[in-house]
C-alpha positions in Angstrom: 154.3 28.6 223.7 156.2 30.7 226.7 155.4 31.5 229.7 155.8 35.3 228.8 153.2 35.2 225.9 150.5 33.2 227.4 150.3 35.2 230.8 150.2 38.5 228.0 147.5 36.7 226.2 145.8 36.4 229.4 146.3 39.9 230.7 144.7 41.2 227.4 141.7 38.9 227.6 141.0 40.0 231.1 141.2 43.8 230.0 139.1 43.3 227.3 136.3 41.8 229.8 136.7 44.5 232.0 136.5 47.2 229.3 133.7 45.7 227.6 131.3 45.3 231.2 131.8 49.0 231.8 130.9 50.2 228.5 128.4 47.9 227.7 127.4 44.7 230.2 125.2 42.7 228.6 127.3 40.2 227.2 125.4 36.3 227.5 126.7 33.4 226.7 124.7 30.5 225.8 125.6 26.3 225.3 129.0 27.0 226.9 128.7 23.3 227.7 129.1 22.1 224.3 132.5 23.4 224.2 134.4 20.0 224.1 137.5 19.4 226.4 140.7 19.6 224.7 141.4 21.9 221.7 138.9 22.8 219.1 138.5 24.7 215.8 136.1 27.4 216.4 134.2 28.4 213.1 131.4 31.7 212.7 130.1 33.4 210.0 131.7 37.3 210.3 129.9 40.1 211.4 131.4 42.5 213.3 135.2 43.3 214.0 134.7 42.9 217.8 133.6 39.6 217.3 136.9 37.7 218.0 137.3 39.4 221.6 134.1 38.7 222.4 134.6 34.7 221.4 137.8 34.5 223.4 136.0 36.2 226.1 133.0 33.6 225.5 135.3 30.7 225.4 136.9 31.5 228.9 140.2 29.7 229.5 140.7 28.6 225.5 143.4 30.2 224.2 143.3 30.9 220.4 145.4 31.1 217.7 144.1 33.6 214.7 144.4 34.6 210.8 144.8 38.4 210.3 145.1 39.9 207.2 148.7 40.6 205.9 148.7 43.7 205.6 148.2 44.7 209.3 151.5 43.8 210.3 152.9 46.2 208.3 152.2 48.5 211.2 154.9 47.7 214.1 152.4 48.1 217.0 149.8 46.2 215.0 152.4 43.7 214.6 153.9 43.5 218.0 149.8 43.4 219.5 148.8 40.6 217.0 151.8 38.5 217.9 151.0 39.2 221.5 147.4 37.5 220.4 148.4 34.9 218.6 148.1 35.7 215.4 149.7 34.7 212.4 149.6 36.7 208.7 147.5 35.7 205.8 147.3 37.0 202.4 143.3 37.0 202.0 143.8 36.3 198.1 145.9 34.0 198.0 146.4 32.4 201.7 149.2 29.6 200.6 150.5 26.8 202.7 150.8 28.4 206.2 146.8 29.2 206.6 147.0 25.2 206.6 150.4 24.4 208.6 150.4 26.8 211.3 146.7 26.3 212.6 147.3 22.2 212.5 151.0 22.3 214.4 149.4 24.3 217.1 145.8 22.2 217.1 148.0 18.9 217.1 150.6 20.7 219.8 147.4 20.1 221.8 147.2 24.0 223.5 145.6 26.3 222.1 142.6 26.1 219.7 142.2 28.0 216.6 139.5 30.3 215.2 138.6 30.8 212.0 135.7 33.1 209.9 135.5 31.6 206.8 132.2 33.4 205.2 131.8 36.6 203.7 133.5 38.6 200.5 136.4 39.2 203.3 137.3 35.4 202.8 138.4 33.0 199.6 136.9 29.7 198.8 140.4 28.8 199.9 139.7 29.8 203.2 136.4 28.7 202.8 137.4 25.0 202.6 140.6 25.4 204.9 138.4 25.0 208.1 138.2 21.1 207.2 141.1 20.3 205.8 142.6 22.2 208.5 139.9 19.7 210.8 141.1 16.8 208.9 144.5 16.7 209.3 144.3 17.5 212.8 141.8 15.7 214.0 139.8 18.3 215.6 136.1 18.9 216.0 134.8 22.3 214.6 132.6 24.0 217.4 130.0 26.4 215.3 129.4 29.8 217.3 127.0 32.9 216.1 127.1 36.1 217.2 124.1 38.3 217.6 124.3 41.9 218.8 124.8 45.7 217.8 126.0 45.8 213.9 127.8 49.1 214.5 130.1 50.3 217.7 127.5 52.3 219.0 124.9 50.2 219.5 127.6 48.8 222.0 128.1 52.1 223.6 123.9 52.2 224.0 124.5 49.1 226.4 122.4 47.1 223.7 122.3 43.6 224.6 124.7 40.7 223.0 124.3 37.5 222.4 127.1 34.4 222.0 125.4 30.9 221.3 127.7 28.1 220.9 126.9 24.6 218.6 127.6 21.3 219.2 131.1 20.3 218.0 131.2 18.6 214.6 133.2 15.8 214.0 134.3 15.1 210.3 134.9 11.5 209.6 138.6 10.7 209.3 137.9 8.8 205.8 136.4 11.8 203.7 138.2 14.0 200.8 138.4 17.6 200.8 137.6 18.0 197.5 135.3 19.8 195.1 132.1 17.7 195.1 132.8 17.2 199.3 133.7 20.7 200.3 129.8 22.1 199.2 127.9 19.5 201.6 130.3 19.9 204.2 130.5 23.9 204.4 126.1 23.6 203.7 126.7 21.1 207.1 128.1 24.5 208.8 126.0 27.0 207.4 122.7 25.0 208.4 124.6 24.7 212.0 124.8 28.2 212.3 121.5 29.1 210.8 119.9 26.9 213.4 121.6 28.8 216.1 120.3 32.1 214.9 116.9 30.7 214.5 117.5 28.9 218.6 118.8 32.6 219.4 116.7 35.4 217.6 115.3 34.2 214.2 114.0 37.9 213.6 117.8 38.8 213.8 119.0 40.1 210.3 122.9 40.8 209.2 123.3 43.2 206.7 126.7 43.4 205.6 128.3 46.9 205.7 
């Protein structure tokens, strides 16, 4: 990592905030304390596009590295902005060996953290089961993390109010498989962790994807 592309990374962050208090300021931020020291995986189930701003935002001085979909960097000032954000080009379909590589060379480099969506039709059961692997071999806790909010952009133009609520990290033991019988109890593990954060947050919020 240079100098150059973190204080970039930074710069954009800190627009971001900016932007997003004038048009909308109402942004909280709850359990920030569970966030562990050190790198991290951070895991959420995906519901808006916005949502990866607001967690970098939400995570304050973690810097993240992130999967975007291939196709996006086929447009050079997609390309050149992503890069500037630290992220890295996934086919969706068929994600390969570098969904796994990339994320555990820059968790085991030891700074910057990674963030990961790996619900939703938008995902594979690849991807799906990545997150641990991707724990595994790094040795990295995953830190659950819900958003709750405005479904659509203007709901965040009406000012309506948002909510970020951190989990407590989860540690996988060092011993288990990823496999096929393993991955379904472990990805129930972080589905029930962020179903209890919706319920800790707003159970009477419902996301109905678009």
């Amino acid at each position: 990592m240079n100098w150059e592309e973190n204080m970039f990374y930074k710069f954009l962050r800190s627009t971001v905030r900016i932007i997003f208090w004038i048009i909308n300021g109402h942004l909280h931020i709850h359990n920030s304390n569970y966030i562990p020291e050190g790198n991290y995986i951070l895991a959420a189930p995906h519901r808006t596009w916005w949502e990866p701003f607001l967690f970098a935002i939400a995570a304050k001085n973690t810097e993240f590295v992130v999967i975007a979909k291939k196709e996006l960097f086929k447009n050079p000032i997609y390309r050149f902005l992503l890069k500037k954000c630290n992220a890295f080009p996934v086919d969706r379909a068929n994600p390969g060996p570098s969904a796994i590589k990339i994320p555990v060379k820059e968790l085991k480099a030891g700074q910057r953290s990674f963030m990961i969506f790996p619900s939703g039709t938008r995902h594979s059961d690849q991807l799906k089961s990545g997150v641990f692997i991707i724990a595994k071999l790094a040795n990295k806790p995953i830190v659950p993390v819900i958003y709750q909010g405005p479904l659509t952009f203007k709901g965040i133009l009406k000012r309506q109010n948002v909510e970020i609520r951190f989990g407590k990290p989860i540690y996988l033991d060092r011993k288990i498989k990823i496999n096929n019988e393993n991955t379904p109890i472990l990805y129930a593990k972080l589905e029930n962790a962020w179903q209890e954060l919706d319920n800790e947050q707003n159970p009477n919020f419902k996301y109905i994807p678009k």
